[in-house]
Biopython code that builds the backbone (N, CA, C, O; Angstrom):
import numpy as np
from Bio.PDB.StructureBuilder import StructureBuilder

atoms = [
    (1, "UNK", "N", (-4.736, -21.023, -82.082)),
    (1, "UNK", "CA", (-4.092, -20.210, -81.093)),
    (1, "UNK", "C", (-3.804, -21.030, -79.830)),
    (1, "UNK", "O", (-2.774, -20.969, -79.160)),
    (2, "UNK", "N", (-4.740, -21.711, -79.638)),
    (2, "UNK", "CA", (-4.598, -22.469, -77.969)),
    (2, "UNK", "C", (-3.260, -24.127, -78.504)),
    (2, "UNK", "O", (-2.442, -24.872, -77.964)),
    (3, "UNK", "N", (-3.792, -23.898, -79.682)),
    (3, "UNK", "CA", (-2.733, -25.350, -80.270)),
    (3, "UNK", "C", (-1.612, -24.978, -79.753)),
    (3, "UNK", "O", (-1.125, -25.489, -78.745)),
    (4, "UNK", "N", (-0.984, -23.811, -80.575)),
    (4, "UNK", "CA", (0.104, -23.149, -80.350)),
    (4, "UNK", "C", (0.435, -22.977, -78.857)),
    (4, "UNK", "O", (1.396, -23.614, -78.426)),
    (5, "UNK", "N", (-0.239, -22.204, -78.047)),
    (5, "UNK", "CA", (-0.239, -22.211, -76.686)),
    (5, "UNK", "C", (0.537, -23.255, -76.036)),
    (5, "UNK", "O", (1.624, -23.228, -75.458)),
    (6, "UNK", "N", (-0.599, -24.512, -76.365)),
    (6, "UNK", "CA", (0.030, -25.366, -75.962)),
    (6, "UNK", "C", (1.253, -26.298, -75.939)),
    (6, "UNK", "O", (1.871, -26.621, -74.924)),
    (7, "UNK", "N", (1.496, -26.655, -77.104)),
    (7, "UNK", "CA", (2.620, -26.898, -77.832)),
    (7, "UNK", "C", (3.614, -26.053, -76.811)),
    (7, "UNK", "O", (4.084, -26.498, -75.763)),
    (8, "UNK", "N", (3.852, -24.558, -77.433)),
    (8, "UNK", "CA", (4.931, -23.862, -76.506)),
    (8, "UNK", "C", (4.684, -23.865, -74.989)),
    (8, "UNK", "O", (5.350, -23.245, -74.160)),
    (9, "UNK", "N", (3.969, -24.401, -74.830)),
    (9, "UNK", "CA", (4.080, -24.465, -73.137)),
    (9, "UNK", "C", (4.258, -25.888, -72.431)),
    (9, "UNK", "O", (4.516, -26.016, -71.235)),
    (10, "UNK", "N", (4.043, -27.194, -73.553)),
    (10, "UNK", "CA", (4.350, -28.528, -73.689)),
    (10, "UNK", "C", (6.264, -28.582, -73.553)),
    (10, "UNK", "O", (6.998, -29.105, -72.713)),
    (11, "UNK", "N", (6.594, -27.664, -74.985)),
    (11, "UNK", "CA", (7.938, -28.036, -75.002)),
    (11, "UNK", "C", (8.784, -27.499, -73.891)),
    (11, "UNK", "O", (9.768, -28.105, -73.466)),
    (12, "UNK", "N", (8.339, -26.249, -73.393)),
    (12, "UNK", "CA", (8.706, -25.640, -72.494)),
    (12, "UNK", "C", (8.829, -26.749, -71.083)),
    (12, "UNK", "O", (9.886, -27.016, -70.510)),
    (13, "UNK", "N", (8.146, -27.018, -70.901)),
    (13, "UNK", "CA", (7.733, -27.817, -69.549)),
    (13, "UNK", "C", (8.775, -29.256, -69.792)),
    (13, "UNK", "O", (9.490, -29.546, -68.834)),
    (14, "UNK", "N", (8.865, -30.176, -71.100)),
    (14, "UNK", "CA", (9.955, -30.881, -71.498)),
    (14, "UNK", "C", (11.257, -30.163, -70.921)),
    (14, "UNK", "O", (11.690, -30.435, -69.801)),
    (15, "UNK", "N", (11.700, -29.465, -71.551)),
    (15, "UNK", "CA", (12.681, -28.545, -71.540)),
    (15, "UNK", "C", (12.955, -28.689, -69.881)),
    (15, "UNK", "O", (13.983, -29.226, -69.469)),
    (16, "UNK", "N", (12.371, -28.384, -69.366)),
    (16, "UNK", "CA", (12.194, -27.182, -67.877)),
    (16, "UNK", "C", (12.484, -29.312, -66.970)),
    (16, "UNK", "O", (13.486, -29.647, -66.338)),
    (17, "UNK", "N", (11.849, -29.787, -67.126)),
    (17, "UNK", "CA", (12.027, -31.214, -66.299)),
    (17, "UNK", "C", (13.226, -31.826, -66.974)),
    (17, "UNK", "O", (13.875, -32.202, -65.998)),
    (18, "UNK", "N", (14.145, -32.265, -68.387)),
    (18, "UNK", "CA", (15.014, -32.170, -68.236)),
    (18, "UNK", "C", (16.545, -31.843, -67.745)),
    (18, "UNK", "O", (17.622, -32.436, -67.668)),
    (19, "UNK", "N", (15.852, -30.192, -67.382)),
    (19, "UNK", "CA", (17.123, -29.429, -67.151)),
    (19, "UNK", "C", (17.049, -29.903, -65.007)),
    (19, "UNK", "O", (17.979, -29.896, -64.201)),
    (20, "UNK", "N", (15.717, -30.203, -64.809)),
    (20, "UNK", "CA", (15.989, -30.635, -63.245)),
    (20, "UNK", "C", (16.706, -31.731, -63.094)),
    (20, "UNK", "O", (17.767, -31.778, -62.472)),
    (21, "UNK", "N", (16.018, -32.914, -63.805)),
    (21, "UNK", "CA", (16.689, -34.292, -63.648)),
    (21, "UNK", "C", (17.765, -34.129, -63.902)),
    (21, "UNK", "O", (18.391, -34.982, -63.272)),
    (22, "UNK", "N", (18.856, -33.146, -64.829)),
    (22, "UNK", "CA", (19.778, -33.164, -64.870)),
    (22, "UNK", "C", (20.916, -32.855, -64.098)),
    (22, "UNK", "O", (21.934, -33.539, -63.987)),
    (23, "UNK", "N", (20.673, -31.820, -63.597)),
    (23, "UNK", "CA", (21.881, -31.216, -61.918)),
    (23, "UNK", "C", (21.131, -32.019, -60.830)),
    (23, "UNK", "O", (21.297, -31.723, -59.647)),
    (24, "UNK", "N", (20.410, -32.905, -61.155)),
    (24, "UNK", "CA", (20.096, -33.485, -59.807)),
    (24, "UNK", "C", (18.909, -33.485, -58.871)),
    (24, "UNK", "O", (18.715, -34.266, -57.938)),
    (25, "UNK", "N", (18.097, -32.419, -59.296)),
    (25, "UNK", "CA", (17.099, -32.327, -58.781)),
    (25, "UNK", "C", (17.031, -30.582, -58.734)),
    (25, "UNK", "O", (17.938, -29.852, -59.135)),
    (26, "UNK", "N", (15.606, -30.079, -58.088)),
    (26, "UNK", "CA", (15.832, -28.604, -58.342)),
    (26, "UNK", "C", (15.505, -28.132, -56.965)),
    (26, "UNK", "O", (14.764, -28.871, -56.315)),
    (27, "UNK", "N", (15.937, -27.002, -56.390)),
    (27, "UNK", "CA", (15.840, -26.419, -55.091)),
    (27, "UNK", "C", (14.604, -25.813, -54.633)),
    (27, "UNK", "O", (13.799, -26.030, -55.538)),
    (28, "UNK", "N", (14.113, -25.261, -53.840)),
    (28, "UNK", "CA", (13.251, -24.354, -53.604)),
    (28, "UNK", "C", (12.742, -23.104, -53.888)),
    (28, "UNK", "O", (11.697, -22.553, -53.542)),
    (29, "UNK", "N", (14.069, -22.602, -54.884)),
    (29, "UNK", "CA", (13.926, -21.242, -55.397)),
    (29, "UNK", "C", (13.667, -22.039, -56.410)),
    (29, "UNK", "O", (12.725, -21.269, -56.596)),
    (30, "UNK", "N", (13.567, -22.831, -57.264)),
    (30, "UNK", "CA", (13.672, -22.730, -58.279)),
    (30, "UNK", "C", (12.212, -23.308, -58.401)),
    (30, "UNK", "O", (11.494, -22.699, -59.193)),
    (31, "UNK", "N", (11.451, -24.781, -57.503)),
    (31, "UNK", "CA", (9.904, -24.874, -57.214)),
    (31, "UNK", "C", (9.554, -23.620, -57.050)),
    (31, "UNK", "O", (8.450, -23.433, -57.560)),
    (32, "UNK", "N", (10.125, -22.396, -56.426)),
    (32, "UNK", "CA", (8.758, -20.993, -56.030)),
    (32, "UNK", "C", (8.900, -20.531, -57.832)),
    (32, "UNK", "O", (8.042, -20.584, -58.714)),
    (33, "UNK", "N", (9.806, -20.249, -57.868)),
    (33, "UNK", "CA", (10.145, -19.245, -59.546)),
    (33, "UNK", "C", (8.926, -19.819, -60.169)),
    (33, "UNK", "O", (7.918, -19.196, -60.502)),
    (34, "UNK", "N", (9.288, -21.843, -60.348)),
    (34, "UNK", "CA", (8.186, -22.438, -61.345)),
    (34, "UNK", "C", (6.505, -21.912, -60.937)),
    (34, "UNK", "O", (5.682, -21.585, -61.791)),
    (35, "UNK", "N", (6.231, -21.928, -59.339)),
    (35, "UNK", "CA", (5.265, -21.664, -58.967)),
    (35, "UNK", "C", (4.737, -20.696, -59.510)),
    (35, "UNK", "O", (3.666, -20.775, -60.111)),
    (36, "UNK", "N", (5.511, -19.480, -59.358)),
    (36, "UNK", "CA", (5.307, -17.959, -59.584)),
    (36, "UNK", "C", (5.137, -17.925, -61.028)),
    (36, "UNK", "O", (4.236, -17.177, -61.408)),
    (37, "UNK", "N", (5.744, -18.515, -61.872)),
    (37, "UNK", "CA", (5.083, -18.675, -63.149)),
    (37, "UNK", "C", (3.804, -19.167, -63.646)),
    (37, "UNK", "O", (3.066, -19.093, -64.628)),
    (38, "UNK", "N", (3.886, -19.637, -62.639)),
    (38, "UNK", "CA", (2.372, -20.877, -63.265)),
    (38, "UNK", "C", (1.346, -20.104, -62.811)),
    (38, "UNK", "O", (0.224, -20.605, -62.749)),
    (39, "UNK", "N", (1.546, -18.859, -62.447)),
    (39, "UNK", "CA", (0.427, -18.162, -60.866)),
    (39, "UNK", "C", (0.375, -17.704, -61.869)),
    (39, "UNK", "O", (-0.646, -18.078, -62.447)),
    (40, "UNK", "N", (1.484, -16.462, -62.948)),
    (40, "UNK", "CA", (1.457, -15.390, -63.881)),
    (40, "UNK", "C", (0.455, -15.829, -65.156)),
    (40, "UNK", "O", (-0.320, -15.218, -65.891)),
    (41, "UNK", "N", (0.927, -17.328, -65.005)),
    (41, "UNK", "CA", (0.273, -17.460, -66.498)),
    (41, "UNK", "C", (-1.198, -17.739, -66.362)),
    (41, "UNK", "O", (-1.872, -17.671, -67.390)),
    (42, "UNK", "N", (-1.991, -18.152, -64.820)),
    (42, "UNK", "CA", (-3.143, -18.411, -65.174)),
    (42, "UNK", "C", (-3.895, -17.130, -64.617)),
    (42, "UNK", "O", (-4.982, -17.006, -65.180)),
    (43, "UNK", "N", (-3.679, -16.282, -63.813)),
    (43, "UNK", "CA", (-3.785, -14.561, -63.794)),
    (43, "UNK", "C", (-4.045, -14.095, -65.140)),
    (43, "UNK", "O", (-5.045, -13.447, -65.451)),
    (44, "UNK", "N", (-3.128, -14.438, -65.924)),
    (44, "UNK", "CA", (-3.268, -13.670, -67.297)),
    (44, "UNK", "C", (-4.624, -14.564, -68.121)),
    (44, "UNK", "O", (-5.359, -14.195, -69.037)),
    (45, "UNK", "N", (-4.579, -15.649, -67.481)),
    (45, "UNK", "CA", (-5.713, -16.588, -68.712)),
    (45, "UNK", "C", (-7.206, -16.082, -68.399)),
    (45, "UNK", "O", (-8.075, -15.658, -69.161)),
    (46, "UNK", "N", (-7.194, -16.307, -66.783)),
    (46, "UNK", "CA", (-8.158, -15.700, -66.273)),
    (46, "UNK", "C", (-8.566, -14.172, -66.791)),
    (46, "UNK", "O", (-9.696, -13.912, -67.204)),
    (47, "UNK", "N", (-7.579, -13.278, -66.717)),
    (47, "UNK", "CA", (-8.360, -12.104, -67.038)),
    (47, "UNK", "C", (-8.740, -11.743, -68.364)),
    (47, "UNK", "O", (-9.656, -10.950, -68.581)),
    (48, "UNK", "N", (-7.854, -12.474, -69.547)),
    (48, "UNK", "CA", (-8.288, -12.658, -70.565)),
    (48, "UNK", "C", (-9.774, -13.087, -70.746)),
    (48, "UNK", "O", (-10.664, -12.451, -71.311)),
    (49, "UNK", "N", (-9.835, -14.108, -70.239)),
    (49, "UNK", "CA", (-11.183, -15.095, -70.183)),
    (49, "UNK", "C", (-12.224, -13.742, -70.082)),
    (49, "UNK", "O", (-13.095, -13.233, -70.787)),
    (50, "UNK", "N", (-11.631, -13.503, -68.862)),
    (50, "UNK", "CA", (-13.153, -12.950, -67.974)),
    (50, "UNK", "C", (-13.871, -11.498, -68.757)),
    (50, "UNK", "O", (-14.938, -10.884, -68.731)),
    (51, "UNK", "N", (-12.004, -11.391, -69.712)),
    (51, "UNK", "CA", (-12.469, -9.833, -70.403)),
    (51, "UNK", "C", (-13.393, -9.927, -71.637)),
    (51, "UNK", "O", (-14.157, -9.069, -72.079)),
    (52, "UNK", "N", (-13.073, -11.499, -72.201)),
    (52, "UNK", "CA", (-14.026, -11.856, -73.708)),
    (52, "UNK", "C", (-15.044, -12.324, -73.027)),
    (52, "UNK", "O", (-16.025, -11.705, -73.441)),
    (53, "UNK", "N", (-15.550, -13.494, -71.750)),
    (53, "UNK", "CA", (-17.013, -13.099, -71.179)),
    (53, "UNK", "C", (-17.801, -11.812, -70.917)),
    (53, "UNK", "O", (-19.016, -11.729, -71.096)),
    (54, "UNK", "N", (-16.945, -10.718, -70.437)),
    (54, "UNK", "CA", (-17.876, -9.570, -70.344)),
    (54, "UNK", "C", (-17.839, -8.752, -71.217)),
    (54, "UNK", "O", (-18.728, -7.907, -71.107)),
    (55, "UNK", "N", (-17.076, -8.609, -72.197)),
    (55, "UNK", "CA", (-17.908, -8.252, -73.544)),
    (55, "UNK", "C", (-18.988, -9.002, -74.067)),
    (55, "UNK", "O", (-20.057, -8.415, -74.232)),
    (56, "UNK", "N", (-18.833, -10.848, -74.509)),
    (56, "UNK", "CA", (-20.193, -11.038, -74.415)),
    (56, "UNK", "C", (-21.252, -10.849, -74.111)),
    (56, "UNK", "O", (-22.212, -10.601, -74.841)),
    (57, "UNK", "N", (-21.200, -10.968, -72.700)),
    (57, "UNK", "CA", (-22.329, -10.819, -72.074)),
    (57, "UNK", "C", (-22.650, -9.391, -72.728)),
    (57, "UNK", "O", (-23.290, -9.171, -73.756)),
    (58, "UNK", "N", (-22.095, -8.566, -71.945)),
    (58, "UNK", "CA", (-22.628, -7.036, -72.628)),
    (58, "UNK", "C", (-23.204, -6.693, -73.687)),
    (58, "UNK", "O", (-24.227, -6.008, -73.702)),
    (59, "UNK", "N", (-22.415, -7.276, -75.043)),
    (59, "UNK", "CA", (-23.763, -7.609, -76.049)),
    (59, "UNK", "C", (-24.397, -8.370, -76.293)),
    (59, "UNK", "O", (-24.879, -8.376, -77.425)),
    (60, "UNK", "N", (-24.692, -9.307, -75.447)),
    (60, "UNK", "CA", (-25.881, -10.264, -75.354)),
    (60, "UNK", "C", (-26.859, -9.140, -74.562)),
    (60, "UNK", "O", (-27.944, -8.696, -74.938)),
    (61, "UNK", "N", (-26.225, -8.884, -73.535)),
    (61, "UNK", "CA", (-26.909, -7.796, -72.927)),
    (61, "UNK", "C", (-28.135, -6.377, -73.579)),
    (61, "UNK", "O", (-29.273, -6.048, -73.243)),
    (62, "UNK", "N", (-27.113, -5.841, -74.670)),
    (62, "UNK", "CA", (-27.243, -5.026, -75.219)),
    (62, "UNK", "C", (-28.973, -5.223, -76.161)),
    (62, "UNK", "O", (-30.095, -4.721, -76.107)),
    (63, "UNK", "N", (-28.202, -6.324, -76.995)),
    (63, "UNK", "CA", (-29.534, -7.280, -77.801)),
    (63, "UNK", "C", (-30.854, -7.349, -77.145)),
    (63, "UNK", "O", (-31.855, -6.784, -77.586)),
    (64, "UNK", "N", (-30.808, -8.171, -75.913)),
    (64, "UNK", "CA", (-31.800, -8.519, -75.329)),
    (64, "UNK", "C", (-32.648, -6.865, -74.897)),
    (64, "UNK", "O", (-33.877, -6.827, -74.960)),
    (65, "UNK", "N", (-32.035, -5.887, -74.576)),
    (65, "UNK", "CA", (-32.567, -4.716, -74.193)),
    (65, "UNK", "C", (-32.980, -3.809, -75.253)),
    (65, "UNK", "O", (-33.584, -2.765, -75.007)),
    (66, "UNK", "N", (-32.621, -4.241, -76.599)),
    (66, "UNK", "CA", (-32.765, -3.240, -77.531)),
    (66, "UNK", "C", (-34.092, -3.500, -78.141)),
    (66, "UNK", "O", (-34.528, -4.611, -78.442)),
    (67, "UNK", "N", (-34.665, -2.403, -78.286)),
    (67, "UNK", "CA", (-36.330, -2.497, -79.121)),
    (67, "UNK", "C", (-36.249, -3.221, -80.394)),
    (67, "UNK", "O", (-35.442, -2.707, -81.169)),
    (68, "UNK", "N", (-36.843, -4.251, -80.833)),
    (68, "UNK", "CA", (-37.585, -4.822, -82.141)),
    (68, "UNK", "C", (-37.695, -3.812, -83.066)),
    (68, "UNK", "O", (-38.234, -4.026, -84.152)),
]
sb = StructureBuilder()
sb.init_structure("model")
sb.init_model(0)
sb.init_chain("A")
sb.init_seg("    ")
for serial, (resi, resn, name, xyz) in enumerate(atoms, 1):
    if name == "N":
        sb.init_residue(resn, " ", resi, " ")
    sb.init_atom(name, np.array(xyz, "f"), 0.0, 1.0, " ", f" {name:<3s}", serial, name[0])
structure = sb.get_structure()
């Protein structure tokens, strides 16, 4: 899954620096847009993350509290 991830976010990023070097360089809207993407995508990694840590935990949680 993260292979994949990466890969499409490798070629993407190829892609994306081609198309600058090509008209010349890229403007300021177009650094915020990239910014604003890069904000979306690690927002989303993060809360992913944080949502499969606290299920862990919770049943690690769970375990540790439950009677023998």
């Amino acid at each position: 899954m993260f292979l994949r991830l990466y890969t499409g976010v490798n070629t993407w990023w190829t892609d994306l620096k081609g198309r600058v070097t090509d008209e010349g360089g890229a403007t300021a809207v177009e650094y915020a847009l990239m910014v604003a993407l890069i904000a979306v995508v690690i927002i989303a990694a993060v809360a992913f993350i944080g949502k499969a840590a606290s299920t862990q935990f919770n049943y690690v949680g769970g375990q540790v509290n439950a009677p023998s």
